[in-house]
PDB file of N, CA, C, O and CB in Angstrom:
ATOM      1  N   UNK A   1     -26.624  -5.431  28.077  1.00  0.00           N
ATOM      2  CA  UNK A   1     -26.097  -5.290  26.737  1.00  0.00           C
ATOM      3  C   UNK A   1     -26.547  -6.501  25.914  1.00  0.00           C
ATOM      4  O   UNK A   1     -26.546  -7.671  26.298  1.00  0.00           O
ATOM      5  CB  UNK A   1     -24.541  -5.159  26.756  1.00  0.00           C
ATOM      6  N   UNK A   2     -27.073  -5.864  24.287  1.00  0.00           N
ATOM      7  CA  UNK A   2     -27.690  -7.450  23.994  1.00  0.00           C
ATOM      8  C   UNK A   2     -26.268  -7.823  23.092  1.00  0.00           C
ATOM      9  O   UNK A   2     -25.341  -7.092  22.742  1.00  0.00           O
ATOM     10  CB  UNK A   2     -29.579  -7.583  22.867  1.00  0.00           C
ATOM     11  N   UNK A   3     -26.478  -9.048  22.912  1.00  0.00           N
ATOM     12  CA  UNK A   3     -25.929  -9.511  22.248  1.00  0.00           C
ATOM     13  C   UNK A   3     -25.532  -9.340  20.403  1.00  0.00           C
ATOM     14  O   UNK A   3     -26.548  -8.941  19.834  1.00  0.00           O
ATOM     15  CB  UNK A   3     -26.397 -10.303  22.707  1.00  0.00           C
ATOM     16  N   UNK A   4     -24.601  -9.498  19.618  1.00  0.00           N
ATOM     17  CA  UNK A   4     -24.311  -9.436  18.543  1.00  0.00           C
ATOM     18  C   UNK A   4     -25.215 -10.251  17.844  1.00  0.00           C
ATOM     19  O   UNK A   4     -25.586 -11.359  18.230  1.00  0.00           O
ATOM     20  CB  UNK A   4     -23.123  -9.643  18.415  1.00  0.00           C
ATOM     21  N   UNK A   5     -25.639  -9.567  16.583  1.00  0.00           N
ATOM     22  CA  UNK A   5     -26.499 -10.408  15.525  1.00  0.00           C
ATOM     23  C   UNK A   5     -25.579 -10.650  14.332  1.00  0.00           C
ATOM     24  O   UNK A   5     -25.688 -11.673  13.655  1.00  0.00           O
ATOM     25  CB  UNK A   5     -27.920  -9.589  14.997  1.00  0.00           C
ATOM     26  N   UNK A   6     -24.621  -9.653  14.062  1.00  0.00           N
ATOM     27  CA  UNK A   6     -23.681  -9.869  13.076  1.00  0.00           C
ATOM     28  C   UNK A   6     -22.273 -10.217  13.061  1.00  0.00           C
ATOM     29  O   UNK A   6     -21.731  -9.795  14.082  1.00  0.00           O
ATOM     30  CB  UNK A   6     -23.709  -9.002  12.537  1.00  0.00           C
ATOM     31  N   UNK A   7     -21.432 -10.866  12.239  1.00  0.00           N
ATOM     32  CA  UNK A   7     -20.344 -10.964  12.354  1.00  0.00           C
ATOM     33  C   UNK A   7     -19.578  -9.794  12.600  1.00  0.00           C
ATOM     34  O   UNK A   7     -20.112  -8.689  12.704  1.00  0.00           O
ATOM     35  CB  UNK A   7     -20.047 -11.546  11.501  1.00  0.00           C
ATOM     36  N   UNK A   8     -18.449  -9.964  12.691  1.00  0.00           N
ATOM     37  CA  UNK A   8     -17.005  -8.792  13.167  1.00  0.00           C
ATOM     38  C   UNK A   8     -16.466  -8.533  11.493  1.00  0.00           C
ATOM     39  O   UNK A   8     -15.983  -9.311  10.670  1.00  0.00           O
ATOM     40  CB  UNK A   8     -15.262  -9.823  14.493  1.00  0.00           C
ATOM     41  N   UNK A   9     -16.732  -7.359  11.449  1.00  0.00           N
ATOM     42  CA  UNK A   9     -15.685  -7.796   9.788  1.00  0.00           C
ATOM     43  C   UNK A   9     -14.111  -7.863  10.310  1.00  0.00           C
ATOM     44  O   UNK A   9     -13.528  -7.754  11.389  1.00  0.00           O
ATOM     45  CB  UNK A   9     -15.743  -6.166   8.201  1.00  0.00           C
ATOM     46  N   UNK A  10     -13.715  -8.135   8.746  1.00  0.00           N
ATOM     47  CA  UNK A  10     -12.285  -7.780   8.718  1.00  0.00           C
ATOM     48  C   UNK A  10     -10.995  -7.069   9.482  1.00  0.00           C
ATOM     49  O   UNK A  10      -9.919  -7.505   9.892  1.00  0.00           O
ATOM     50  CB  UNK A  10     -12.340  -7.305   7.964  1.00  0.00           C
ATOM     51  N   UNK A  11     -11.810  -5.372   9.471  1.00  0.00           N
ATOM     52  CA  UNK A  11     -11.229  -4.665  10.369  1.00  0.00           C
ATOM     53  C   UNK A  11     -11.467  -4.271  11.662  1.00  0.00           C
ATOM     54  O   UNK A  11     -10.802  -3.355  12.144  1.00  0.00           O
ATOM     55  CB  UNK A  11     -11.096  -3.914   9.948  1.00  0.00           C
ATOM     56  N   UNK A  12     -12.422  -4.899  12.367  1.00  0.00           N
ATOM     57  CA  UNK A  12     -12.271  -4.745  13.478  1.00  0.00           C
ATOM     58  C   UNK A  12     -11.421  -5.966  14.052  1.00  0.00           C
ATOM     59  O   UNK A  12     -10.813  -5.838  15.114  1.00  0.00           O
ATOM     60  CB  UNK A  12     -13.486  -4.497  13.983  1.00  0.00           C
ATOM     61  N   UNK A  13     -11.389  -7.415  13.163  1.00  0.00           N
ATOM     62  CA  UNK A  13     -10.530  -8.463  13.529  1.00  0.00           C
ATOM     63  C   UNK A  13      -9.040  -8.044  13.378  1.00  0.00           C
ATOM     64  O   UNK A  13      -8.128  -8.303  14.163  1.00  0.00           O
ATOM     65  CB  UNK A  13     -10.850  -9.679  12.698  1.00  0.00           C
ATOM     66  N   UNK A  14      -8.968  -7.319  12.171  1.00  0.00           N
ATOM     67  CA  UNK A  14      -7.527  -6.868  12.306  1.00  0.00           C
ATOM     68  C   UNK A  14      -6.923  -5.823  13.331  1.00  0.00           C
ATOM     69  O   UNK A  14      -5.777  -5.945  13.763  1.00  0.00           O
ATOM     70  CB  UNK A  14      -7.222  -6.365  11.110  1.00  0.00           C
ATOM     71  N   UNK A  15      -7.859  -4.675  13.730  1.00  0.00           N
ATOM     72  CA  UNK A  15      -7.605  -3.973  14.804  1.00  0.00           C
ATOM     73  C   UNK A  15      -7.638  -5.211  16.366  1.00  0.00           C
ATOM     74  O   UNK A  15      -6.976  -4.913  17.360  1.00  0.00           O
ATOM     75  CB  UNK A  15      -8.857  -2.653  14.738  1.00  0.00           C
ATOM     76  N   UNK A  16      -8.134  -5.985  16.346  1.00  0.00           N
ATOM     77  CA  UNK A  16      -7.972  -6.646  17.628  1.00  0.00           C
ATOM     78  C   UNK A  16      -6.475  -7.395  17.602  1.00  0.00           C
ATOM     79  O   UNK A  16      -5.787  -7.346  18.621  1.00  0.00           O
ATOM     80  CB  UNK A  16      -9.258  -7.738  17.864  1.00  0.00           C
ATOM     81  N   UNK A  17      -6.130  -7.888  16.756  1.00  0.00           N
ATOM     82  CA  UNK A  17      -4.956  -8.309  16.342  1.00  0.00           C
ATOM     83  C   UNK A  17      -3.681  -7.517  16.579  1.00  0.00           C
ATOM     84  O   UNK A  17      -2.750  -7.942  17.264  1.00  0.00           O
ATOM     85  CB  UNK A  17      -5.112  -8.506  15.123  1.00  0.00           C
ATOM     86  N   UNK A  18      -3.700  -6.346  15.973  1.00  0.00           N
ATOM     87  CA  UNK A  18      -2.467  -5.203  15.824  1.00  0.00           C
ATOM     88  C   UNK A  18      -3.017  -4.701  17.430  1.00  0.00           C
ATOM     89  O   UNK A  18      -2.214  -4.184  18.207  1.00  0.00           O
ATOM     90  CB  UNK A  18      -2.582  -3.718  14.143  1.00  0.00           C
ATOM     91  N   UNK A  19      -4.048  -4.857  17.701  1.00  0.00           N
ATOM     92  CA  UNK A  19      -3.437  -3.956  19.208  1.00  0.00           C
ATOM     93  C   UNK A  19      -3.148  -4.642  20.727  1.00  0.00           C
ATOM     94  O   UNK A  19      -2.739  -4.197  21.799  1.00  0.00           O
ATOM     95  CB  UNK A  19      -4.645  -2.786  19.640  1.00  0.00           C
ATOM     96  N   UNK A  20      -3.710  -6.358  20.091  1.00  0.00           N
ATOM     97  CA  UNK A  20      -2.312  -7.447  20.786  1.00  0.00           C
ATOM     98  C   UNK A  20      -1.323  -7.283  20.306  1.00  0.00           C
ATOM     99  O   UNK A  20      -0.412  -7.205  21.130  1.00  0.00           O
ATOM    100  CB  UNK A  20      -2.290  -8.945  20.681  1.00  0.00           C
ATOM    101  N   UNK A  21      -1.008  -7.177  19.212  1.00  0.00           N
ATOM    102  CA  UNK A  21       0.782  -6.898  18.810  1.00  0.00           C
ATOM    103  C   UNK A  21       0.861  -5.595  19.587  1.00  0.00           C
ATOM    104  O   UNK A  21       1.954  -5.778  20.122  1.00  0.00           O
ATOM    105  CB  UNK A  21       1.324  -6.616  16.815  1.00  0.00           C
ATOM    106  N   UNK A  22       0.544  -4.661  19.926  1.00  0.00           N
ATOM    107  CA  UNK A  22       0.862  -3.590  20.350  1.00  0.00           C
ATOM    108  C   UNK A  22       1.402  -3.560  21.488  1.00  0.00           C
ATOM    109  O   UNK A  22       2.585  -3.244  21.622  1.00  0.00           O
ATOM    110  CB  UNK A  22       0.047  -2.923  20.308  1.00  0.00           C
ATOM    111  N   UNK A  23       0.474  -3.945  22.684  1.00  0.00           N
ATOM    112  CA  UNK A  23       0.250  -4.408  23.749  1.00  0.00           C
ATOM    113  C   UNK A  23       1.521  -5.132  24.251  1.00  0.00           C
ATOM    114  O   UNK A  23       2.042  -4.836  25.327  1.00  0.00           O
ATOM    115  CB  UNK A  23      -0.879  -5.134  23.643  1.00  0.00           C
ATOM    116  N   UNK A  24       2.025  -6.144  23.385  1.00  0.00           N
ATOM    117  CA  UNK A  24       3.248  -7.199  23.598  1.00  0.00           C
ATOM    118  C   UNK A  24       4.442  -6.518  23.234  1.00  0.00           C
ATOM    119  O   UNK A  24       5.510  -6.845  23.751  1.00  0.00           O
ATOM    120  CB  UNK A  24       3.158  -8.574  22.698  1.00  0.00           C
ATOM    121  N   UNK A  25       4.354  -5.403  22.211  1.00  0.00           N
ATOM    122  CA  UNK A  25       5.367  -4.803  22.189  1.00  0.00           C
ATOM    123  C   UNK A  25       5.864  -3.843  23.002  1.00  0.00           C
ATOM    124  O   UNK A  25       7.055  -3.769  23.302  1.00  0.00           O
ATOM    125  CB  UNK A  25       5.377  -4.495  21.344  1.00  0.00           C
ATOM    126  N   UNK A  26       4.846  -2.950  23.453  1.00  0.00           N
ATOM    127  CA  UNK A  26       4.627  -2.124  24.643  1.00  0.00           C
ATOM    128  C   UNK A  26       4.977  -2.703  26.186  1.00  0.00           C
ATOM    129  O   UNK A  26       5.578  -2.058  27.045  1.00  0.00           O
ATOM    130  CB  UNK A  26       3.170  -1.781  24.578  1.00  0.00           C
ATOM    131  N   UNK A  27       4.529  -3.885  26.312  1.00  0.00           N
ATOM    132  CA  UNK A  27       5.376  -4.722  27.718  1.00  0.00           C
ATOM    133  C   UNK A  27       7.030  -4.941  27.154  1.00  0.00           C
ATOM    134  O   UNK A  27       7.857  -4.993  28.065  1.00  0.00           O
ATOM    135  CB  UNK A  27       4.509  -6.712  28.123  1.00  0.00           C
ATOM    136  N   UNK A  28       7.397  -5.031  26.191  1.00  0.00           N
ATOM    137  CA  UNK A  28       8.383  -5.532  25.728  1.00  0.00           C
ATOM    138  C   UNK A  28       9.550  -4.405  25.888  1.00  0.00           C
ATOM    139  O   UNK A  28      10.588  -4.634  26.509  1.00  0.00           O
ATOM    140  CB  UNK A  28       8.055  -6.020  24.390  1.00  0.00           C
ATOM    141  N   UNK A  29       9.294  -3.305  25.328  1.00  0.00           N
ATOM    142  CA  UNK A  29      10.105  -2.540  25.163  1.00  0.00           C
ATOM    143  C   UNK A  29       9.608  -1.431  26.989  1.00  0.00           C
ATOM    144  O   UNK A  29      10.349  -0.638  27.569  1.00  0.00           O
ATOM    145  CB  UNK A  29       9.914  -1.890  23.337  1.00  0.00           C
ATOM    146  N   UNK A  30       8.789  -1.664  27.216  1.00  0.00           N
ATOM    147  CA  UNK A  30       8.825  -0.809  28.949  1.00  0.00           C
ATOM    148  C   UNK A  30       9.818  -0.230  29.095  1.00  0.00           C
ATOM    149  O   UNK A  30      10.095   0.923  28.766  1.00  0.00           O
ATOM    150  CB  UNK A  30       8.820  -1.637  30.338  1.00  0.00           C
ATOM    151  N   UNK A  31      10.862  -1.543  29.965  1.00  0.00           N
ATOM    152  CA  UNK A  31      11.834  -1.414  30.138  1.00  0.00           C
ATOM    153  C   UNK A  31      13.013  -0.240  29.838  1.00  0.00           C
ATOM    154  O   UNK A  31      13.567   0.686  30.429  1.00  0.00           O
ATOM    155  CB  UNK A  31      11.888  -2.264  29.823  1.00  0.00           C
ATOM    156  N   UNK A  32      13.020  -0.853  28.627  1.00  0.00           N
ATOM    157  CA  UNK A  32      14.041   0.449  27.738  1.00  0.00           C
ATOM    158  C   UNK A  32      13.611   1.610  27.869  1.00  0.00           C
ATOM    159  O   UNK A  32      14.384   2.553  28.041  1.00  0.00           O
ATOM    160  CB  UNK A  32      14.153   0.415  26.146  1.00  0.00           C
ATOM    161  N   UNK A  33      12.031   1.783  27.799  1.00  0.00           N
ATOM    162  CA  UNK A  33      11.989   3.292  27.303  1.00  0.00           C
ATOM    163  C   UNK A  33      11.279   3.857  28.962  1.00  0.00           C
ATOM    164  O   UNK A  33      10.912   5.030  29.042  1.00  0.00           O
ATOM    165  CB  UNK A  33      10.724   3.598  25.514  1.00  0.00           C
ATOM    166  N   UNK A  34      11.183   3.186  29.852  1.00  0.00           N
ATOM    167  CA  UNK A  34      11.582   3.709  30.704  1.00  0.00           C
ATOM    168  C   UNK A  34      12.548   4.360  31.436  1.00  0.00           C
ATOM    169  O   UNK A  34      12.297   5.213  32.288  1.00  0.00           O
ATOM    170  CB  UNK A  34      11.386   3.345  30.936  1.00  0.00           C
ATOM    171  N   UNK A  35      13.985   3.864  31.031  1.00  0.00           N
ATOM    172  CA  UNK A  35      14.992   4.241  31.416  1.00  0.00           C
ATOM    173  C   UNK A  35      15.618   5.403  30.518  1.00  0.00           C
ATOM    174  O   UNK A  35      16.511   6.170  30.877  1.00  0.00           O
ATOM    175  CB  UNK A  35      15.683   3.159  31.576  1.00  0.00           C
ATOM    176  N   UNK A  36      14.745   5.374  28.832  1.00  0.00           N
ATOM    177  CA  UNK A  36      15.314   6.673  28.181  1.00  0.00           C
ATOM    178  C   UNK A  36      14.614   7.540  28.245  1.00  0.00           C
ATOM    179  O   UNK A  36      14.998   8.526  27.617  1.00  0.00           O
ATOM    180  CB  UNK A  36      15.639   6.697  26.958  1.00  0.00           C
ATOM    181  N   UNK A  37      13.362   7.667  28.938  1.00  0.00           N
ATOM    182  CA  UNK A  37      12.986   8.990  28.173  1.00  0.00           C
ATOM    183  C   UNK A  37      12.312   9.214  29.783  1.00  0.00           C
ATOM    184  O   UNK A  37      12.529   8.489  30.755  1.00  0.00           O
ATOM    185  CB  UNK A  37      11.796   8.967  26.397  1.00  0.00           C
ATOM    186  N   UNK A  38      11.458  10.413  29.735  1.00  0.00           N
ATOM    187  CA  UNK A  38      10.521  10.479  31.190  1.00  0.00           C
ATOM    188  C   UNK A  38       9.249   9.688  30.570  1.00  0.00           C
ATOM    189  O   UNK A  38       9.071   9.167  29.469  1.00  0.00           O
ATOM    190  CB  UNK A  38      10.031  12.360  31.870  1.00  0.00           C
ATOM    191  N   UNK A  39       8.099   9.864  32.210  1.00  0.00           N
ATOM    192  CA  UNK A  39       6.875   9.462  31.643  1.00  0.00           C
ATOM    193  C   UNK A  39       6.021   9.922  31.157  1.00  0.00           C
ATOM    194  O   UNK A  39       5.180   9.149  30.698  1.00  0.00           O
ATOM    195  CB  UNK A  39       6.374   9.049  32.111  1.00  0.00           C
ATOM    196  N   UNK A  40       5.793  11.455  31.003  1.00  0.00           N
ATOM    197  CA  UNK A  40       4.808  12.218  30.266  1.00  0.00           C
ATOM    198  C   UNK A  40       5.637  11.945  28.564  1.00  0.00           C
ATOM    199  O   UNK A  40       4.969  12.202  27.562  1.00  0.00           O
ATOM    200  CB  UNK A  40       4.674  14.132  30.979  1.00  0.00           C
ATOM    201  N   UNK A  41       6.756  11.543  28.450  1.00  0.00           N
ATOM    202  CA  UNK A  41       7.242  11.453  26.841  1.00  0.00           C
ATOM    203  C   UNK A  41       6.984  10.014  27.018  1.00  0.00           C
ATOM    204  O   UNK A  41       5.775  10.162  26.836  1.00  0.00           O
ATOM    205  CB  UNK A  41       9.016  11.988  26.253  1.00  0.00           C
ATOM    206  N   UNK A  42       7.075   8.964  27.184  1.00  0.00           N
ATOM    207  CA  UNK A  42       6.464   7.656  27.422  1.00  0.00           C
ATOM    208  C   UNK A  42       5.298   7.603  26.863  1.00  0.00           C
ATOM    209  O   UNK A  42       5.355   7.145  25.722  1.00  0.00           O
ATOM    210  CB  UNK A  42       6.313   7.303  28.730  1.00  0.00           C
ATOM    211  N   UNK A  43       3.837   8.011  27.362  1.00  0.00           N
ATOM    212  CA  UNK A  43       2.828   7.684  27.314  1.00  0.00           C
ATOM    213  C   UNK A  43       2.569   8.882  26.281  1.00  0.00           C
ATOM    214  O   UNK A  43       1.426   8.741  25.844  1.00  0.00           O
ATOM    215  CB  UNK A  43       2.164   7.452  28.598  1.00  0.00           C
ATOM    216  N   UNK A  44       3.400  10.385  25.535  1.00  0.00           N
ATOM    217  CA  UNK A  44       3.138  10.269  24.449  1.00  0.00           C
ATOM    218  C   UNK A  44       3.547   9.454  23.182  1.00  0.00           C
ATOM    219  O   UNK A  44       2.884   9.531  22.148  1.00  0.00           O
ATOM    220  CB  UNK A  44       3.198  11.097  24.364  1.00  0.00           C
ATOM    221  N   UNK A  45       4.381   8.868  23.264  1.00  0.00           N
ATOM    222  CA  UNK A  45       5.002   7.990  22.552  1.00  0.00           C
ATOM    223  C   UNK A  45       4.297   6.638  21.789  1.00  0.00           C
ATOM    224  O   UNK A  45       4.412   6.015  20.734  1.00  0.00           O
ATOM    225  CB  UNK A  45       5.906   7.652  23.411  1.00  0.00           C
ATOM    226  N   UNK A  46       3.437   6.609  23.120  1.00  0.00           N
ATOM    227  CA  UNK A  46       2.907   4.723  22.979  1.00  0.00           C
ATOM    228  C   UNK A  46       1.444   5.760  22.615  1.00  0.00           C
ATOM    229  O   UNK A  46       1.023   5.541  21.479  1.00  0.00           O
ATOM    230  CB  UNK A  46       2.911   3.084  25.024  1.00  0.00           C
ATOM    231  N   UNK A  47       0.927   6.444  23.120  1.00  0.00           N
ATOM    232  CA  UNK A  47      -0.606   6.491  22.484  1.00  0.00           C
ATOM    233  C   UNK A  47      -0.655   7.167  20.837  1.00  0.00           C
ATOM    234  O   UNK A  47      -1.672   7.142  20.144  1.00  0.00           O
ATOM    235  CB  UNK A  47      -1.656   7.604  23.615  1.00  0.00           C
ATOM    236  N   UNK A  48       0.834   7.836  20.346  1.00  0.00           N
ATOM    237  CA  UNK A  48       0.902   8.404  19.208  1.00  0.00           C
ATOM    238  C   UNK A  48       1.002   7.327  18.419  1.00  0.00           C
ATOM    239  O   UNK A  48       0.490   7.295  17.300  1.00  0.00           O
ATOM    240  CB  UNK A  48       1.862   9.344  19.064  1.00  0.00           C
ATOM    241  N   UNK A  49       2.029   5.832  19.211  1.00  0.00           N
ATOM    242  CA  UNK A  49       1.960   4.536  18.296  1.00  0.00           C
ATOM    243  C   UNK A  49       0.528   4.110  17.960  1.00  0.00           C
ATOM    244  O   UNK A  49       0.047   3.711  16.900  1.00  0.00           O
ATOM    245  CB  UNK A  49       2.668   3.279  19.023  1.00  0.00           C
ATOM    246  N   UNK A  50      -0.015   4.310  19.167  1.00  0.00           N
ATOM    247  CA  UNK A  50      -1.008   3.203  19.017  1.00  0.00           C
ATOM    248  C   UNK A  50      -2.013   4.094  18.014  1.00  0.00           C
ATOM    249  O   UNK A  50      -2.598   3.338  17.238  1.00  0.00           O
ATOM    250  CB  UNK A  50      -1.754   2.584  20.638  1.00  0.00           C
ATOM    251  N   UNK A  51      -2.387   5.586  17.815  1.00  0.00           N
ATOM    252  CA  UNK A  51      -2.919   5.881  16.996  1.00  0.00           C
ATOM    253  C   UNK A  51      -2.389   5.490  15.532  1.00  0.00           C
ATOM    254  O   UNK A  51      -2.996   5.028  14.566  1.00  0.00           O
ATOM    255  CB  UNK A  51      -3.070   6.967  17.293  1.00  0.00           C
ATOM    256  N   UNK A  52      -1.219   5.793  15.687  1.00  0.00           N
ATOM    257  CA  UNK A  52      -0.671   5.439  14.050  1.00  0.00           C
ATOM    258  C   UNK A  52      -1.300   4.138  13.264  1.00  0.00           C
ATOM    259  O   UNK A  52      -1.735   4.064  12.115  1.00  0.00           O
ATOM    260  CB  UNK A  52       1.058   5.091  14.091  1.00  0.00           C
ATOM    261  N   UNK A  53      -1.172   2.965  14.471  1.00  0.00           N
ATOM    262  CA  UNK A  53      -1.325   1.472  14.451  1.00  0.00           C
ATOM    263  C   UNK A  53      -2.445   1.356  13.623  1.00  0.00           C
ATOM    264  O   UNK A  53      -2.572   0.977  12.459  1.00  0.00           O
ATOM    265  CB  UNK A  53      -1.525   0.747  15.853  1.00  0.00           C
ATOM    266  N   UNK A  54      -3.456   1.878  14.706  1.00  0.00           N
ATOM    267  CA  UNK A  54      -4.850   1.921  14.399  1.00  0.00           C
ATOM    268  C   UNK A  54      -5.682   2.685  12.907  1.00  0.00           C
ATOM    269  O   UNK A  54      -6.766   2.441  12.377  1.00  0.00           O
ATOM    270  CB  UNK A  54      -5.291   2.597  15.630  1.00  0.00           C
ATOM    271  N   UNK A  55      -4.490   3.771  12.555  1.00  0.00           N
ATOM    272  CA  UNK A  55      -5.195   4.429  11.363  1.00  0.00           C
ATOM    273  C   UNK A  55      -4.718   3.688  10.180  1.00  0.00           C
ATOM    274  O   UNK A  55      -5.478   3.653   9.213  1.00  0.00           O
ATOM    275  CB  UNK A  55      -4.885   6.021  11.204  1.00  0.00           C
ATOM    276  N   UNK A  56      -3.389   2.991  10.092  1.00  0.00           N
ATOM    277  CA  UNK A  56      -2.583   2.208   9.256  1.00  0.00           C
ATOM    278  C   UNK A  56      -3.771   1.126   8.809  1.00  0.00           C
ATOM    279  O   UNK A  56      -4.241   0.821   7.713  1.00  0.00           O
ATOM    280  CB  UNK A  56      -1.161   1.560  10.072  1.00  0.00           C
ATOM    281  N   UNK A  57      -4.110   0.563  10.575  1.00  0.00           N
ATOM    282  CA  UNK A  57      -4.766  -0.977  10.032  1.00  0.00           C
ATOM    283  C   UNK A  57      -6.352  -0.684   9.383  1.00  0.00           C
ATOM    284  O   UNK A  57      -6.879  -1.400   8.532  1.00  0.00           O
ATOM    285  CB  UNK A  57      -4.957  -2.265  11.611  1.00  0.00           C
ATOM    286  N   UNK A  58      -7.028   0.663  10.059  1.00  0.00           N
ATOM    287  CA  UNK A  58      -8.432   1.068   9.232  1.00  0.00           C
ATOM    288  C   UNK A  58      -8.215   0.871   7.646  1.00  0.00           C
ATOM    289  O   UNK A  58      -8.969   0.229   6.915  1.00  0.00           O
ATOM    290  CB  UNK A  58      -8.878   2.805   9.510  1.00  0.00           C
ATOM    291  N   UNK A  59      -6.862   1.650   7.191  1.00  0.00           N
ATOM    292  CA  UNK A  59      -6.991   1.996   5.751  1.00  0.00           C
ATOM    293  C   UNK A  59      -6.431   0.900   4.561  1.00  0.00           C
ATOM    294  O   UNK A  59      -6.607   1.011   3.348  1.00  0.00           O
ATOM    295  CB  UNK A  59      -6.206   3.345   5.606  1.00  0.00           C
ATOM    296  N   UNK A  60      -5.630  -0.307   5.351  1.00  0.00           N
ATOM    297  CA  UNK A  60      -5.011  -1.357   4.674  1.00  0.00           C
ATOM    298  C   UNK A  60      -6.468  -2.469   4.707  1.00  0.00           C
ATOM    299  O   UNK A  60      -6.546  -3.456   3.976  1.00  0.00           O
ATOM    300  CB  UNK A  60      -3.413  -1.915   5.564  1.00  0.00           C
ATOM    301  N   UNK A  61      -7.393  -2.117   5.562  1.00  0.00           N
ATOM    302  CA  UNK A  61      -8.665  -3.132   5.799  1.00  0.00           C
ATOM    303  C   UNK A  61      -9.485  -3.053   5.054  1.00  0.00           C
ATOM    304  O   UNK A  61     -10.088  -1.981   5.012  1.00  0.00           O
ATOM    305  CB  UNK A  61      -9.375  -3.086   6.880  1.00  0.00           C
ATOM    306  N   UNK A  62      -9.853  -4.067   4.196  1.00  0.00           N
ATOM    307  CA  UNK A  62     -10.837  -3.555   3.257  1.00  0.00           C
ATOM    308  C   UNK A  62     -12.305  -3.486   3.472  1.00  0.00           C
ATOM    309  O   UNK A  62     -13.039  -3.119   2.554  1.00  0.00           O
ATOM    310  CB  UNK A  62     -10.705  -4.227   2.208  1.00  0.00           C
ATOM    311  N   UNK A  63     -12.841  -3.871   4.811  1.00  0.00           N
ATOM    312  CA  UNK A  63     -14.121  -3.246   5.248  1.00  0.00           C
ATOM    313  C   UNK A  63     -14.450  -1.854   6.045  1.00  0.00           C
ATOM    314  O   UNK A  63     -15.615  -1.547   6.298  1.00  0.00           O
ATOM    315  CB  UNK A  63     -14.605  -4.155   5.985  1.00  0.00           C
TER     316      UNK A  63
END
């Protein structure tokens, strides 16, 4: 794989960002939503977040 010639814009820095916040929130809350819900509603839950996350931070990004 070669290497980058160009910078990262904006939004891919901000998507790396929000999906460490994600990530930390997702270890964070485990717990809880392990014990409320099952795991096929779990893992729709967190990948419907994490899409949301991700379309939020594309359209607030101005590159």
């Amino acid at each position: 794989m070669t290497p980058r010639n160009t910078a990262r814009t904006d939004k891919e820095k901000n998507r790396d960002i929000g999906s460490f916040i994600f990530v930390l929130a997702s270890i964070i809350m485990g717990p809880y939503l392990y014990n409320t819900f099952s795991i096929p509603v779990n893992i729709a839950l967190v990948l419907v977040t994490y899409v949301l996350l991700q379309l939020v931070i594309g359209w607030l990004s101005n590159n």
